[in-house]
VMD Tcl script that draws the C-alpha trace (Angstrom):
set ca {
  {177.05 43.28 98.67}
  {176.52 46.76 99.98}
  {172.97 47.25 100.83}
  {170.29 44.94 102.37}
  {168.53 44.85 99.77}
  {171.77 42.93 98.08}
  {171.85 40.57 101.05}
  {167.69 39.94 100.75}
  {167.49 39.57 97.01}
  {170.48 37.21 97.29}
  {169.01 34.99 99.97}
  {165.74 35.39 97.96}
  {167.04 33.91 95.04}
  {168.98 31.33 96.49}
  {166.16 30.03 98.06}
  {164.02 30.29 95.29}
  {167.33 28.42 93.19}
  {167.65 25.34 95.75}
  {163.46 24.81 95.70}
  {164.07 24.53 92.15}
  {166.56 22.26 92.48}
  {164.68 19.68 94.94}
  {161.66 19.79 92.88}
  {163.09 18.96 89.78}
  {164.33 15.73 91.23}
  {160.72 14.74 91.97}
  {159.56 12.10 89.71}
  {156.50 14.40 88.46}
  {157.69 17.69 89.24}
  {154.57 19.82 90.75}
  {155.86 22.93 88.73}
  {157.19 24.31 85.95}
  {160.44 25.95 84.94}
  {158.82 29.45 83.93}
  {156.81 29.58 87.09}
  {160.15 30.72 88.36}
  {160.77 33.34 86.23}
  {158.51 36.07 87.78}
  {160.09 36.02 91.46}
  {163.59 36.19 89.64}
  {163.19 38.71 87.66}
  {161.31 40.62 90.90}
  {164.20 39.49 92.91}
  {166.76 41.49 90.52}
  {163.65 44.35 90.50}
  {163.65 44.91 94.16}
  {167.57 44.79 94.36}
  {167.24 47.45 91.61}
  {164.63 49.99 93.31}
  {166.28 49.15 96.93}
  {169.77 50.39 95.67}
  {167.51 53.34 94.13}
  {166.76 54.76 97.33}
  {162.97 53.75 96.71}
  {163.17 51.77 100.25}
  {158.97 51.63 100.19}
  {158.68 50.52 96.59}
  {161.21 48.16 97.29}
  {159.50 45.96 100.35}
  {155.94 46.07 98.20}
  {157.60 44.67 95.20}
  {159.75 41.96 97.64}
  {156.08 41.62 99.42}
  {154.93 40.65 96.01}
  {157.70 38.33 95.20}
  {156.98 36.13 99.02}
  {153.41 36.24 97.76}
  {153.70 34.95 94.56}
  {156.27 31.79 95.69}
  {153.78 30.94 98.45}
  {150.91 30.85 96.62}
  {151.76 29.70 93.35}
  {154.90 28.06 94.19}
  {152.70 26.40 97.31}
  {155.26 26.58 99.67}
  {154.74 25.66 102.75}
  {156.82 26.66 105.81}
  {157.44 23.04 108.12}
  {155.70 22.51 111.14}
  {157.61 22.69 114.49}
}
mol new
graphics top color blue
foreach p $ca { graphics top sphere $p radius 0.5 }
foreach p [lrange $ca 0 end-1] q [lrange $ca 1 end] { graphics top cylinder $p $q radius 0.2 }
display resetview
C-alpha cells in the first residue's frame, strides 16, 4: 500500500466484495455473479495505470468502474 491508487482500488473492491456478499443472501438475488467481474478486473486496471504514472488514465478508467456499479449494479447511495 504505497500509492492512492492502492488505497482506492482496495476500498473499491472491498466495497464492491461486501455488496456481493449482502446480495447473495437475498432470496432472489437481483444480480449475477459475472456482473462483478468488469469493476474487478477495472479495479486491478486502475491500480495498474495509477502505479504507472498515468494519473489521468487512471481516474477515467476508476470513473468508469463508479459508473458501471451504479448503473448496472443499481446502487443506490441512502438517503439522509
Amino acid at each position: 500500500m504505497e500509492t492512492i491508487w492502492d488505497w482506492i482500488t482496495v476500498i473499491a473492491f472491498a466495497g464492491l466484495a461486501t455488496l456481493l456478499l449482502q446480495r447473495s443472501t437475498e432470496e432472489e438475488p437481483s444480480d449475477k455473479l459475472w456482473q462483478y467481474f468488469p469493476p474487478a478486473i477495472g479495479c486491478a486496471i486502475t491500480n495498474y495505470v495509477g502505479n504507472e504514472g498515468q494519473n489521468v488514465i487512471a481516474a477515467g478508467i476508476f470513473g468508469a468502474v463508479v459508473a458501471y456499479i451504479f448503473v448496472v449494479l443499481k446502487v443506490r447511495l441512502p438517503n439522509f
